[in-house]
N, C-alpha and C positions, 0 to 999 in steps of 0.2 A: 221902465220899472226899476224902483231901486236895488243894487245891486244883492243889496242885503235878503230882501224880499223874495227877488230870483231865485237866489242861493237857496234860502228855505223851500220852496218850490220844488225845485229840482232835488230836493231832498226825501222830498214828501212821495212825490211819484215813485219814488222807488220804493214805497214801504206799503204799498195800494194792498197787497196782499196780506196783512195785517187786518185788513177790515174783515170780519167775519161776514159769511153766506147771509145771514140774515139781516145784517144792517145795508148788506150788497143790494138786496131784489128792494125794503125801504127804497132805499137811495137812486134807484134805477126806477120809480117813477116820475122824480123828480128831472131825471136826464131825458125821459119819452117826450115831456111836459117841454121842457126846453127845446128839444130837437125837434118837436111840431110846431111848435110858434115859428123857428127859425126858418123852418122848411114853407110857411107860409108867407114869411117877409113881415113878423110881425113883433112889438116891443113884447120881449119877454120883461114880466115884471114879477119879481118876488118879494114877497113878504114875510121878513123872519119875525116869529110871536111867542113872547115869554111874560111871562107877570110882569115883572116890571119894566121888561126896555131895561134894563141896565148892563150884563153882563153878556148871558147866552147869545142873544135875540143881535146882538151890536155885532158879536164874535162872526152870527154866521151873514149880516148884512155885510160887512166888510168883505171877509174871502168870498163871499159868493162874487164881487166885484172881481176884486184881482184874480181869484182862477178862471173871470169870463176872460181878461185880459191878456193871460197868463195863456190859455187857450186859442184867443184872436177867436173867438165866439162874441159875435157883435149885437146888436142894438137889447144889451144884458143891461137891466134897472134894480137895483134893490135897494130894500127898504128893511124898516124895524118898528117894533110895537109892542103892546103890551095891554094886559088888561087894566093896566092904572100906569100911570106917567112916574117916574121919580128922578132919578139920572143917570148915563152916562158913570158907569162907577169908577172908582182913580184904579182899582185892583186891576179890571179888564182892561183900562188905558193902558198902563204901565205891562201888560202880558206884551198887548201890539207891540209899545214901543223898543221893548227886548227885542222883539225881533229885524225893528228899522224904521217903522214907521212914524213919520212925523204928524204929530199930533197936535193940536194948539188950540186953546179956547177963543170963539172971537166975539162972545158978550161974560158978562159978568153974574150973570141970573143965577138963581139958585140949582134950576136945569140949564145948564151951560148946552149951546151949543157950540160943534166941535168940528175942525175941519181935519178931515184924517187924508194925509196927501201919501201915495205909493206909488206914485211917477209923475215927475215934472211936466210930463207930456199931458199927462189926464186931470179932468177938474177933480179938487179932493171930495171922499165923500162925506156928506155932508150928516152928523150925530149926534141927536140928543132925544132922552126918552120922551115918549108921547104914548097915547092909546094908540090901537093898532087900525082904528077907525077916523085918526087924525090929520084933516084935510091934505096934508103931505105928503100921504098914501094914496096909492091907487083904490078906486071904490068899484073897480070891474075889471073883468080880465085881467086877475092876476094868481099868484098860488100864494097859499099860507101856509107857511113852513112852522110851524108847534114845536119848538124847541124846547119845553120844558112840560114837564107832565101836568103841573097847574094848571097851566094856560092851556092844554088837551081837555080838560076839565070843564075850566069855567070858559071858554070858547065855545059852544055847541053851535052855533049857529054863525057864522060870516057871511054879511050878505056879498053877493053876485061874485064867492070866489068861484074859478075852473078848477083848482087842486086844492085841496083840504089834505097832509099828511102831517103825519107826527113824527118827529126826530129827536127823540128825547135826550137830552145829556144831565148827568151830574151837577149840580147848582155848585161851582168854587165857591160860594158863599160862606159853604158852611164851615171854610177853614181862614176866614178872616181872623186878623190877631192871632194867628196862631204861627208855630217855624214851618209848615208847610202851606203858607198862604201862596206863596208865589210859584213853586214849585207844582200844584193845585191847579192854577189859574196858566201855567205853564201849558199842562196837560189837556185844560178843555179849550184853550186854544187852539192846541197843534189838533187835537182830534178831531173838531168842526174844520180846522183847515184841510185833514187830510180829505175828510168824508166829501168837502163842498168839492176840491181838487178832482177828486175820483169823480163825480160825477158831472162834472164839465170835459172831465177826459173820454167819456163816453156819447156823446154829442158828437153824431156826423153830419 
């Protein structure tokens, strides 16, 4: 893992208590979910889902990665969605790559896809918006993680997921163009990072 990446890591773990009781027992279904797949020898697959795939939905596919890695919690899959496709936003790019992650487009499309590499060891994961029903995703045995209150909304139905829960965060969106865009997009970063961390840290 990059060293940069680590560092934040080991930053994050120490700030676990920061997370209030109630986003705790949230977020501890999501670790049960995980720690039974694992205890069965079976591909944990998760699904992050926000209206468009662009920001949230990208934020918690990525750390759910590196804190399974970051943990040594294995045969860990995730993914991203959305109720309509758009892209991969530069605001959310550029949050990652503050922190070290290399980032790079490898087509030219209007939905760029994107290779997000956080250790030379591991294949990068691989980003660009889609539906959340788009062949690229798992269509059974997986959870769906609702990261945005929209997409809790207009989501009522997923077919053949096992976990259905909401994790709602703050849309950075709404401080595009403005002096606290980044500082923003900062913030729903580290926070999906600490939340996703805390709960791969509880997985035995």
């Amino acid at each position: 893992m990059f060293e940069s990446i680590k560092t934040y890591c080991d930053s994050l773990v120490k700030e676990f208590d920061k997370i209030p009781l109630e986003r705790k027992d949230i977020l501890e279904r999501i670790t049960q979910y995980i720690a039974k797949k694992s205890i069965l020898d079976k591909p944990v697959n998760l699904v992050y889902i926000c209206t468009h795939n662009s920001r949230r939905s990208h934020f918690g596919q990525v750390w759910a990665k590196v804190a399974s890695d970051y943990f040594h919690i294995k045969n860990v899959h995730t993914f991203s969605g959305g109720t309509e496709a758009t892209a991969f936003n530069i605001n959310a790019i550029n949050a990652l790559k503050r922190i070290g992650f290399d980032i790079k487009p490898i087509n030219n499309e209007t939905n760029p896809t994107y290779h997000v590499q956080y250790d030379l060891k591991e294949s990068p994961i691989i980003c660009f918006s889609k539906v959340y029903d788009n062949p690229k995703n798992p269509d059974k045995e997986f959870a769906a993680i609702m990261t945005c209150s929209d997409a809790e909304e207009n989501c009522p139905f997923i077919p053949n997921v096992e976990l259905r829960i909401g994790t709602t965060y703050d849309d950075p969106k709404a401080f595009d163009n403005t002096p606290m865009q980044d500082t923003k997009y900062d913030e729903r970063c580290k926070q999906i990072a600490l939340e996703t961390l805390y709960v791969f840290s509880k997985v035995k």
